[in-house]
Backbone as ProteinMPNN parsed JSONL, in Angstrom:
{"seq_chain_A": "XXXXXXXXXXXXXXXXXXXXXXXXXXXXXXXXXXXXXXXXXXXXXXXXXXXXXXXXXXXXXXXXXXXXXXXXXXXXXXXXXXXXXXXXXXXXXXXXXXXXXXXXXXXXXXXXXXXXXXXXXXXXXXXXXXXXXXXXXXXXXXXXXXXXXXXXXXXXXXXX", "coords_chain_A": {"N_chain_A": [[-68.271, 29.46, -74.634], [-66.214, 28.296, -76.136], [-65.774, 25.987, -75.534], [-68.286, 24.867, -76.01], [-68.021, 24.847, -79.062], [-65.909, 23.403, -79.124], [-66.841, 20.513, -78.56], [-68.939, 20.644, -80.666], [-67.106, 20.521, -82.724], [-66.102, 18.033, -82.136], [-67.936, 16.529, -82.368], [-68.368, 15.708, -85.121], [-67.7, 14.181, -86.69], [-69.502, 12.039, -85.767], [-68.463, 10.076, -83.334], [-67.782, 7.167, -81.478], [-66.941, 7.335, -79.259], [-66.37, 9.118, -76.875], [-64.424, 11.59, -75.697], [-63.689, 13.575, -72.255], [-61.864, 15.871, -71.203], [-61.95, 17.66, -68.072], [-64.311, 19.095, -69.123], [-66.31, 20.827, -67.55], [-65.117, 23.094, -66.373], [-63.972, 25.915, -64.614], [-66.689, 27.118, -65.387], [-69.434, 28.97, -64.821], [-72.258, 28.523, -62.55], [-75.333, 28.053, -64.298], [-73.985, 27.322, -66.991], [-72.56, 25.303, -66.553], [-74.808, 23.316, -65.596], [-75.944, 23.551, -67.829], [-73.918, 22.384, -69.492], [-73.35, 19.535, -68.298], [-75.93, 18.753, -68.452], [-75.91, 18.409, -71.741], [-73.587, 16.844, -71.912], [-74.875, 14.739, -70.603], [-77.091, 14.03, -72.542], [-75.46, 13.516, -74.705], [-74.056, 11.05, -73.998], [-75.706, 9.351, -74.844], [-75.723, 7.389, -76.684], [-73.585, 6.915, -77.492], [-69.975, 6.591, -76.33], [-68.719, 7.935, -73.26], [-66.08, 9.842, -71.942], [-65.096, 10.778, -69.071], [-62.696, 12.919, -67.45], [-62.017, 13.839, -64.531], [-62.188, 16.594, -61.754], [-64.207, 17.288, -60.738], [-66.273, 16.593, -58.565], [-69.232, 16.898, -58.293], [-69.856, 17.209, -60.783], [-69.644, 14.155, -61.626], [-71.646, 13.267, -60.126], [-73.666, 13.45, -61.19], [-74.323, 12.97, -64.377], [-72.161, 10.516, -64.626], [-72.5, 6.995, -65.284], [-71.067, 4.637, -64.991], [-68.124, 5.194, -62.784], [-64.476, 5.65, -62.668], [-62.266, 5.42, -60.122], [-59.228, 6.432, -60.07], [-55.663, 6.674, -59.577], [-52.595, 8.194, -60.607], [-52.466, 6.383, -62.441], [-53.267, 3.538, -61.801], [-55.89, 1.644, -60.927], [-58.375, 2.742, -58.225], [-61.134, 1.934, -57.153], [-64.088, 0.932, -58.496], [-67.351, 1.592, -60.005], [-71.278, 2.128, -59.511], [-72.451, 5.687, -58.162], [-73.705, 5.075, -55.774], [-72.697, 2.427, -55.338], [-70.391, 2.576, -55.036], [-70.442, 4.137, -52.729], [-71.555, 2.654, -50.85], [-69.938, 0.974, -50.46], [-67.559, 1.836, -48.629], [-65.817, 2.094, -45.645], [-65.781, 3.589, -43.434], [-67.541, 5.532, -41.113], [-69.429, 8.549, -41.761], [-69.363, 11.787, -39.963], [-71.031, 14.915, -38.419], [-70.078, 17.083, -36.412], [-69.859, 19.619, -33.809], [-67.286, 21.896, -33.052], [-65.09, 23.902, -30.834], [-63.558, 26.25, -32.11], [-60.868, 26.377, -31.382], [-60.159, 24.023, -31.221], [-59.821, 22.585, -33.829], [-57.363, 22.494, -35.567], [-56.479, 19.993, -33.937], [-58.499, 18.278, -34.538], [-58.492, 18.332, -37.443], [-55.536, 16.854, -38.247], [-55.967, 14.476, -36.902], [-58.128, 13.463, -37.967], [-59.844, 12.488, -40.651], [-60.889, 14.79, -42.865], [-63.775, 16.421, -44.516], [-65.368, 18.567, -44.945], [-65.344, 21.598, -43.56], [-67.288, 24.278, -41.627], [-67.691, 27.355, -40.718], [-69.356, 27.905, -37.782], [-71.992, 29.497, -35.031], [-70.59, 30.262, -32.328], [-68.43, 28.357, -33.408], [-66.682, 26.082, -35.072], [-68.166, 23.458, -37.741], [-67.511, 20.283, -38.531], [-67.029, 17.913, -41.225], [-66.632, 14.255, -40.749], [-64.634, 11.368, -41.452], [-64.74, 8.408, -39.664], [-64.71, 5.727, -37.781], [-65.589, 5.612, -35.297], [-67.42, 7.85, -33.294], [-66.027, 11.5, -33.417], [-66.696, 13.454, -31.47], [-68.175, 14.158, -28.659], [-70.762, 15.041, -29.13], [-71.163, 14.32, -32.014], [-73.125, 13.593, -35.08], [-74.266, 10.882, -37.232], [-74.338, 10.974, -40.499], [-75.525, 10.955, -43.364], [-73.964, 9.434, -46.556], [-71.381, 10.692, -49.277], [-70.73, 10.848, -52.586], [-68.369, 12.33, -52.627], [-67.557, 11.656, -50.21], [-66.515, 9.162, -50.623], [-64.479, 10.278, -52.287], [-62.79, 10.973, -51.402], [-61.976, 9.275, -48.999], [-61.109, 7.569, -50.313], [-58.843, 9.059, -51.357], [-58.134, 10.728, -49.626], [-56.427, 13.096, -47.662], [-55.244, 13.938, -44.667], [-54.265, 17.297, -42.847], [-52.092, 18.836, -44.43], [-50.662, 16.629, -45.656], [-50.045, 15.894, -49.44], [-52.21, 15.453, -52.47], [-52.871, 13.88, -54.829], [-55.262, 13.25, -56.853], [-57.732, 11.955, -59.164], [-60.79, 11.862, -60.603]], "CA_chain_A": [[-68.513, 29.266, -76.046], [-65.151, 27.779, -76.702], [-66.048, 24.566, -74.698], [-69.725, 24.43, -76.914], [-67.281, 24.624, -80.327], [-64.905, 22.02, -79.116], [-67.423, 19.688, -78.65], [-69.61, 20.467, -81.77], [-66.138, 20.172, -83.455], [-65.584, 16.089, -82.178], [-68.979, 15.346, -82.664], [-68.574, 16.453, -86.259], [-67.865, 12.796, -87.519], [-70.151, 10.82, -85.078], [-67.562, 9.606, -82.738], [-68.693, 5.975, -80.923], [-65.901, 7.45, -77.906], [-65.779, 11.06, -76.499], [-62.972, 11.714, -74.034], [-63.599, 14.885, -72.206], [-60.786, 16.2, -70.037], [-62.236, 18.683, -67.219], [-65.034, 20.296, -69.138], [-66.78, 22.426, -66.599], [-63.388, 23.543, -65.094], [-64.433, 27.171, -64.808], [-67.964, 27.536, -66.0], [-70.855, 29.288, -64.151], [-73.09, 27.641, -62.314], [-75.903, 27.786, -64.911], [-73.4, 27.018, -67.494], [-71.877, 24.137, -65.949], [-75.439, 22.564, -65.718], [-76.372, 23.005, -69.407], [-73.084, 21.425, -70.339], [-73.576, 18.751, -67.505], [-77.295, 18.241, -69.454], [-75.503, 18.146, -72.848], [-72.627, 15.075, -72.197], [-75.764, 13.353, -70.792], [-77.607, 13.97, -73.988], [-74.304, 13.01, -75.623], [-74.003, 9.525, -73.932], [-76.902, 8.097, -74.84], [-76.012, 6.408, -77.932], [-71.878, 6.874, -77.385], [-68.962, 6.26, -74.112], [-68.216, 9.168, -72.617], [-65.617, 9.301, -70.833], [-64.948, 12.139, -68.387], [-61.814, 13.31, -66.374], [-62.438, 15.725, -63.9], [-61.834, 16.511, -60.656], [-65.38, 17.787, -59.789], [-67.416, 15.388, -57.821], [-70.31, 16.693, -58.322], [-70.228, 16.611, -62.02], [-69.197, 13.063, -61.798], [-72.603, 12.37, -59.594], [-75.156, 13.937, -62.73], [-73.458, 12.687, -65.776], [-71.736, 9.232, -65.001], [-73.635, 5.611, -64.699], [-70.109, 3.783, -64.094], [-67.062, 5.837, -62.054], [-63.74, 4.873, -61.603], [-61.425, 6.342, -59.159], [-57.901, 6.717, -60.242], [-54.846, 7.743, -59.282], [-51.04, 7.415, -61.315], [-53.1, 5.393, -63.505], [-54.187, 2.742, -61.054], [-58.1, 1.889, -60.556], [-58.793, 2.532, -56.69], [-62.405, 1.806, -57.076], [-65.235, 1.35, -59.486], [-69.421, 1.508, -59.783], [-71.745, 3.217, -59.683], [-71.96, 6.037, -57.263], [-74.432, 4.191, -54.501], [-71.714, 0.928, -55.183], [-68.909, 3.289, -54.169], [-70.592, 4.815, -51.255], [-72.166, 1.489, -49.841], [-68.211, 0.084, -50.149], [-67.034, 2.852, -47.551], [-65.931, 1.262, -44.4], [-65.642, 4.516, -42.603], [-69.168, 6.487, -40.98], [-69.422, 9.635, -42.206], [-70.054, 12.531, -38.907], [-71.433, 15.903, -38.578], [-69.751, 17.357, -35.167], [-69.595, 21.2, -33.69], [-66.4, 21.749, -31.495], [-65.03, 25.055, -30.916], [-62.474, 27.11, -33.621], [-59.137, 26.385, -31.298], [-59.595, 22.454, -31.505], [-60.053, 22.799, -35.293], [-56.126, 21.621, -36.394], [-56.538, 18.868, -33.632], [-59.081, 17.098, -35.392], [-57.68, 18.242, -38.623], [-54.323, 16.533, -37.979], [-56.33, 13.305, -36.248], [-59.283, 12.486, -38.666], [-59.799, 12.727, -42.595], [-61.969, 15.518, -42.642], [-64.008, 16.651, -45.376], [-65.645, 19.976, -45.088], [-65.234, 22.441, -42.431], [-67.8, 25.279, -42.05], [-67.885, 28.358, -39.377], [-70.717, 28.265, -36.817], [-71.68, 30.026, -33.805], [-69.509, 29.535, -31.322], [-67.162, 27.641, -33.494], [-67.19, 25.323, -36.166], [-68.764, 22.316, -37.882], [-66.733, 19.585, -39.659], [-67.504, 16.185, -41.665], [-65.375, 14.061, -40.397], [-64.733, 10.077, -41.907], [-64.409, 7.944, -39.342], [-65.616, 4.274, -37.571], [-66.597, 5.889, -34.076], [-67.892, 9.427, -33.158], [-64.778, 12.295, -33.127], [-66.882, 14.281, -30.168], [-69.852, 13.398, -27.941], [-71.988, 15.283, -29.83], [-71.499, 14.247, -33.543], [-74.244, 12.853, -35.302], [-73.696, 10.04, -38.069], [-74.834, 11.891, -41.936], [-75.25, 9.849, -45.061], [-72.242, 9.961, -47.076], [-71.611, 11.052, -50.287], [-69.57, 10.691, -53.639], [-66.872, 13.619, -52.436], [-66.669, 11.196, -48.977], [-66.037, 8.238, -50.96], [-63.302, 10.195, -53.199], [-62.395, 11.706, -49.676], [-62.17, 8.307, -48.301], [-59.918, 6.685, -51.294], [-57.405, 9.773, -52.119], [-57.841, 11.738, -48.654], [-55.326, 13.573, -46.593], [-55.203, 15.09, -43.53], [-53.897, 18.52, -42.669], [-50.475, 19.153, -44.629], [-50.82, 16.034, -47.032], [-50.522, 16.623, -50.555], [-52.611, 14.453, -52.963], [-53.491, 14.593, -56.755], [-55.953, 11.971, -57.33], [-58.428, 12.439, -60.444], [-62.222, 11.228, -60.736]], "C_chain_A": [[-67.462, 28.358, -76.668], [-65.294, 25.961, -76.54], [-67.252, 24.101, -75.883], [-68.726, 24.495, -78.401], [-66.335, 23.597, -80.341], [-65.918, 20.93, -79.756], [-68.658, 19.347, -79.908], [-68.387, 19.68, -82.996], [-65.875, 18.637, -83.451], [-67.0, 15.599, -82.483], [-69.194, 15.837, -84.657], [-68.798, 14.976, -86.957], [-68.592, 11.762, -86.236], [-69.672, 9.968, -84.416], [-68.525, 8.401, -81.587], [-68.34, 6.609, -79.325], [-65.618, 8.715, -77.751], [-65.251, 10.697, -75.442], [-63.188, 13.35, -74.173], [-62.499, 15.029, -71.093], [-61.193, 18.015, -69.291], [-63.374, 19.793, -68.175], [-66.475, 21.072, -68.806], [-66.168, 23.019, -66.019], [-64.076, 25.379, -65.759], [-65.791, 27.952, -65.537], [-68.783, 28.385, -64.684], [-71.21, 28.562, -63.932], [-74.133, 27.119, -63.078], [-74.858, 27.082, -66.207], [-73.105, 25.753, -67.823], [-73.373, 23.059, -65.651], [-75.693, 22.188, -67.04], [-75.354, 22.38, -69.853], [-73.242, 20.256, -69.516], [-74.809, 17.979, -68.579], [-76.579, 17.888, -70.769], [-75.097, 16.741, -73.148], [-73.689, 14.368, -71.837], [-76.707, 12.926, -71.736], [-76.604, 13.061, -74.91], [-74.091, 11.548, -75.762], [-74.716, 8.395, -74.264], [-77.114, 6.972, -76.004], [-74.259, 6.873, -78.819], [-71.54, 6.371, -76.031], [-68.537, 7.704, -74.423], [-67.448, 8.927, -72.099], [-64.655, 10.312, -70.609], [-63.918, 12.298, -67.762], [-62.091, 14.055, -65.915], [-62.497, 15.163, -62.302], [-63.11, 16.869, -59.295], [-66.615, 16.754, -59.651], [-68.762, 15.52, -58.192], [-71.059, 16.352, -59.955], [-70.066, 15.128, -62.131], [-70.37, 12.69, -61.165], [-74.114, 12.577, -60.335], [-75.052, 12.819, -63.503], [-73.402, 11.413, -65.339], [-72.898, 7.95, -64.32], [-72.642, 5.048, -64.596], [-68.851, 4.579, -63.627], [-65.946, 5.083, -61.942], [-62.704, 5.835, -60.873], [-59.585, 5.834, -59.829], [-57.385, 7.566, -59.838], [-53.303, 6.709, -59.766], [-51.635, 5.956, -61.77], [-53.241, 3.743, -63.338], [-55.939, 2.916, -60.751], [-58.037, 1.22, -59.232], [-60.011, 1.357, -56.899], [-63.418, 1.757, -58.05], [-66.593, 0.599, -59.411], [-69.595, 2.651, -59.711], [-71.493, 3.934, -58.51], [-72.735, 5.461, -55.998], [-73.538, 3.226, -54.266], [-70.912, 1.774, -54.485], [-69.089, 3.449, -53.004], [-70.922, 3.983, -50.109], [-70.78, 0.481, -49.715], [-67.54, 0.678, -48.886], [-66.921, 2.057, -46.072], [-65.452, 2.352, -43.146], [-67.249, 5.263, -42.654], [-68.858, 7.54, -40.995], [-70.062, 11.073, -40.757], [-70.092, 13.992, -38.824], [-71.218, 16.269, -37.057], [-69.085, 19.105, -35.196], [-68.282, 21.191, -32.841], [-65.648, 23.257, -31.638], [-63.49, 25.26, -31.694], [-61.356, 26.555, -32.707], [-58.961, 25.018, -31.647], [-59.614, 22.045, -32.749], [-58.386, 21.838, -35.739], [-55.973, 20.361, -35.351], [-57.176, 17.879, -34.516], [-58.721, 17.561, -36.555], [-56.24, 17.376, -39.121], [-55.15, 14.668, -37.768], [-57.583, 12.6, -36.959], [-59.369, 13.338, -39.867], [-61.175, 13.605, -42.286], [-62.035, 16.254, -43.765], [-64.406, 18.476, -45.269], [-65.949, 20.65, -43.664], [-65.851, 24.149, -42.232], [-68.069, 26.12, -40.113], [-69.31, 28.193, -39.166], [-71.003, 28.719, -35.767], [-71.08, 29.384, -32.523], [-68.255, 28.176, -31.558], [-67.148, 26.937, -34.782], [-67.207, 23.807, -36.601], [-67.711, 21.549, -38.748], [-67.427, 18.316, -39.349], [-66.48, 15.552, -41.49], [-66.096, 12.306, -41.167], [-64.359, 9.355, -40.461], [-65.104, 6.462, -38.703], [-66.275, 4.607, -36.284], [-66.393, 7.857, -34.317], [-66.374, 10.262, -32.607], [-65.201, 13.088, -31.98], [-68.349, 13.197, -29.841], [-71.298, 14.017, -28.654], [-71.946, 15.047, -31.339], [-72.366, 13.378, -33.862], [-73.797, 12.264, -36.686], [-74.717, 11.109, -38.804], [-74.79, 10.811, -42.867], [-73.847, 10.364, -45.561], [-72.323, 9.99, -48.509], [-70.756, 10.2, -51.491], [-68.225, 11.384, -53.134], [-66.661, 12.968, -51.266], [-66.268, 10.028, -49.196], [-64.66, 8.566, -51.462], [-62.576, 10.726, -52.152], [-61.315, 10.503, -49.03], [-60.528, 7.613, -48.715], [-58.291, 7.713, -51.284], [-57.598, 11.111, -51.052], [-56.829, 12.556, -48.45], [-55.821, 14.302, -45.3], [-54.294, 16.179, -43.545], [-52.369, 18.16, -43.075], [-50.185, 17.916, -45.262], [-51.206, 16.564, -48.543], [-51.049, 15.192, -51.61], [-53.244, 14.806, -54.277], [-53.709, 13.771, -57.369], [-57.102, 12.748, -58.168], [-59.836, 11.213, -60.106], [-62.474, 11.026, -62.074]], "O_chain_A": [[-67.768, 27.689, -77.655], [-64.967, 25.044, -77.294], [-67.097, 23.081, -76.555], [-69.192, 23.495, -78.946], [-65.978, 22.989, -81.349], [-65.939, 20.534, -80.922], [-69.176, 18.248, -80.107], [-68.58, 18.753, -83.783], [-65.517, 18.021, -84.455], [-67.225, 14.433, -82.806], [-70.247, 16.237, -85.154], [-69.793, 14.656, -87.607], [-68.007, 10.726, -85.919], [-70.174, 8.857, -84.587], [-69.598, 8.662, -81.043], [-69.116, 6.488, -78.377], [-64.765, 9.35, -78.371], [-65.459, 9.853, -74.57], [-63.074, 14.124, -75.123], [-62.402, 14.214, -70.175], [-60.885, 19.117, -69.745], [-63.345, 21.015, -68.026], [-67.327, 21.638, -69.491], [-66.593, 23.59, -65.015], [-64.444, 25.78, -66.863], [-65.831, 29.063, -66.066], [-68.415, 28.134, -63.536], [-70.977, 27.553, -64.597], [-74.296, 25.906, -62.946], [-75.194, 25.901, -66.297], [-73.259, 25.165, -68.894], [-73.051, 21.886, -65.463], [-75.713, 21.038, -67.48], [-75.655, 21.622, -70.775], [-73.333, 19.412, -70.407], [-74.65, 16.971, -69.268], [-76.705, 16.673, -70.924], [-75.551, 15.871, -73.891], [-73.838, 13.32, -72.466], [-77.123, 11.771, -71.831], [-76.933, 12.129, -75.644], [-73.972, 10.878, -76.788], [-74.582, 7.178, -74.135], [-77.995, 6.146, -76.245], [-73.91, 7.047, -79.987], [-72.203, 5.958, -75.08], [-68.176, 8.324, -75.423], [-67.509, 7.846, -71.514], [-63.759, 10.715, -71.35], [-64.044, 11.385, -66.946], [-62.47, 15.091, -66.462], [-62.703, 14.06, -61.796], [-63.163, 16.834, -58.066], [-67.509, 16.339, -60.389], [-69.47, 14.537, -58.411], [-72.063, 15.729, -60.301], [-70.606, 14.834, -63.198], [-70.558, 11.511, -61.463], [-75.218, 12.074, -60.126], [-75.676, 11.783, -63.27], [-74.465, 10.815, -65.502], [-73.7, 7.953, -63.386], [-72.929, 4.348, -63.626], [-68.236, 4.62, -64.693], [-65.998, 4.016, -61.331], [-62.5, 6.99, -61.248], [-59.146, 4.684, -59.823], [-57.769, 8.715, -59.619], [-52.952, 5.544, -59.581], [-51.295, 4.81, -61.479], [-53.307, 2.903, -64.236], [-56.753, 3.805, -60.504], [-57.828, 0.046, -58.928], [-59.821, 0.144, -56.815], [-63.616, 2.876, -58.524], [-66.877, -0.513, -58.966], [-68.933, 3.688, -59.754], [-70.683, 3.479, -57.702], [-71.986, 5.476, -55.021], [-73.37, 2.949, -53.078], [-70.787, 1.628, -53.269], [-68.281, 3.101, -52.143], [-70.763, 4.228, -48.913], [-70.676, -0.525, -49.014], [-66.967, -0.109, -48.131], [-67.88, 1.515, -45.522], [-64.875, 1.989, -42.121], [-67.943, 5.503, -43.641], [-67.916, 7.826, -40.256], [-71.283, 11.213, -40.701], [-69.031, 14.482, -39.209], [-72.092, 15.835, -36.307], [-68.327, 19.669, -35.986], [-68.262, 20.409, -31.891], [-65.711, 23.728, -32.774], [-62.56, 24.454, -31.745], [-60.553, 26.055, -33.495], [-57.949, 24.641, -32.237], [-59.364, 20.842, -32.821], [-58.399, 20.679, -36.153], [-55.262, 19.491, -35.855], [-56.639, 16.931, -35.088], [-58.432, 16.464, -37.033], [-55.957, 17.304, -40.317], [-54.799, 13.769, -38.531], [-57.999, 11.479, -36.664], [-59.063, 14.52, -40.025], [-62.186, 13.245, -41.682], [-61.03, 16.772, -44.251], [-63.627, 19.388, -45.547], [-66.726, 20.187, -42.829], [-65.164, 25.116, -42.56], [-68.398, 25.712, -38.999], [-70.22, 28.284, -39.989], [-70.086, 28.391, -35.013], [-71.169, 28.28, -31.985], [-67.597, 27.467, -30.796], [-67.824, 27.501, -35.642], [-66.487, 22.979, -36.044], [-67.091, 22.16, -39.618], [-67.977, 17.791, -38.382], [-65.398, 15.969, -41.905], [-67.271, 12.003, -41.372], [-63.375, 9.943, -40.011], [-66.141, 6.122, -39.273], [-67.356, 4.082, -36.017], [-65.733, 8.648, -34.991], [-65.705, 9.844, -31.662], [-64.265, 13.535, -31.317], [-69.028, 12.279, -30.301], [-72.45, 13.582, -28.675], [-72.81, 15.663, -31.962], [-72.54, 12.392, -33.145], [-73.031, 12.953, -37.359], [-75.552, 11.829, -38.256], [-73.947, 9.917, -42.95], [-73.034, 11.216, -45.204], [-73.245, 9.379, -49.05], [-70.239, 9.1, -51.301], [-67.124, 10.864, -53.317], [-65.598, 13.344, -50.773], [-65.647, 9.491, -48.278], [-63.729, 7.77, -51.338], [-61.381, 10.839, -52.425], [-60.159, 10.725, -48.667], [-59.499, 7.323, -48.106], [-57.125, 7.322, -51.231], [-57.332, 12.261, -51.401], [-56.207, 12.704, -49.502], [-56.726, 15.127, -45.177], [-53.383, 16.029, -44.36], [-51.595, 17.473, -42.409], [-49.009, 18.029, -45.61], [-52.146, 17.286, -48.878], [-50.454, 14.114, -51.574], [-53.928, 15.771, -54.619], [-52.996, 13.302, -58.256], [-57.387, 13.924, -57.942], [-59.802, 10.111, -59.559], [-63.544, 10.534, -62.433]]}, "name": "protein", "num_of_chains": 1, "seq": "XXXXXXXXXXXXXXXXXXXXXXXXXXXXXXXXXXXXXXXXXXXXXXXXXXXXXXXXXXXXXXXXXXXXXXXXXXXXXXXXXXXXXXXXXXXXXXXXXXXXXXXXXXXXXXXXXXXXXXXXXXXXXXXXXXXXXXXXXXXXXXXXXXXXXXXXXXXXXXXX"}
């Protein structure tokens, strides 16, 4: 509710320029769509212009992105421009739970999910990390992956 009173509050005088800083940071899932639906209601006859760290709101909501970090611009477009810039293939490979901080340590790896007999990770890279990974489309979160990564025991505090 506090978030829906802010924003009634700036649009009080018809502002040409909304600056939002992180707001779906802790919403519900339903929540976090109707305000998602809202700023794109909002933009349509203003600039929006969003900070936030959550990718996926950044792939509803925005028609131009830029990637920053310490108030440099990595990257900017839309999100298809970003993702078709990527000069790393995006792979979907099973290998079992002990070799897990190998390739954690050895390739930028995005999401890592338990599966039988071991588990699955997205890994960024230009050739295949096992014999069985299979290339995946790639996303917005493997572009911002891509730009303001780390591997295992890097610390990084890049903003979308």
């Amino acid at each position: 509710m506090l978030r829906r009173v802010g924003i009634a509050q700036a649009m009080l005088n018809n502002p040409h320029i909304l600056v939002l800083d992180e707001p779906t940071a802790g919403l519900d899932p339903n929540e976090r769509i109707r305000f998602r639906n809202l700023i794109s209601e909002l933009s349509e006859d203003r600039l929006v212009l969003l900070s936030t760290h959550i990718v996926s709101d950044v792939e509803y909501i925005a028609n131009e992105i830029i990637l920053m970090k310490e108030g440099r611009f990595f990257c900017t477009g839309t999100a298809d421009q970003i993702i078709s810039s990527m000069d790393l293939d995006v792979w979907l490979c099973r290998i079992p739970k002990e070799e897990m901080n190998d390739y954690l340590k050895k390739y930028l790896t995005g999401n890592v999910r338990t599966v039988p007999g071991g588990v699955e990770l997205r890994v960024l890279s230009k050739t295949p990390p096992s014999e069985n990974a299979v290339r995946t489309g790639a996303t917005l979160e493997d572009a911002f992956l891509l730009c303001f990564g780390e591997k295992a025991g890097e610390k990084n505090d890049a903003e979308i």
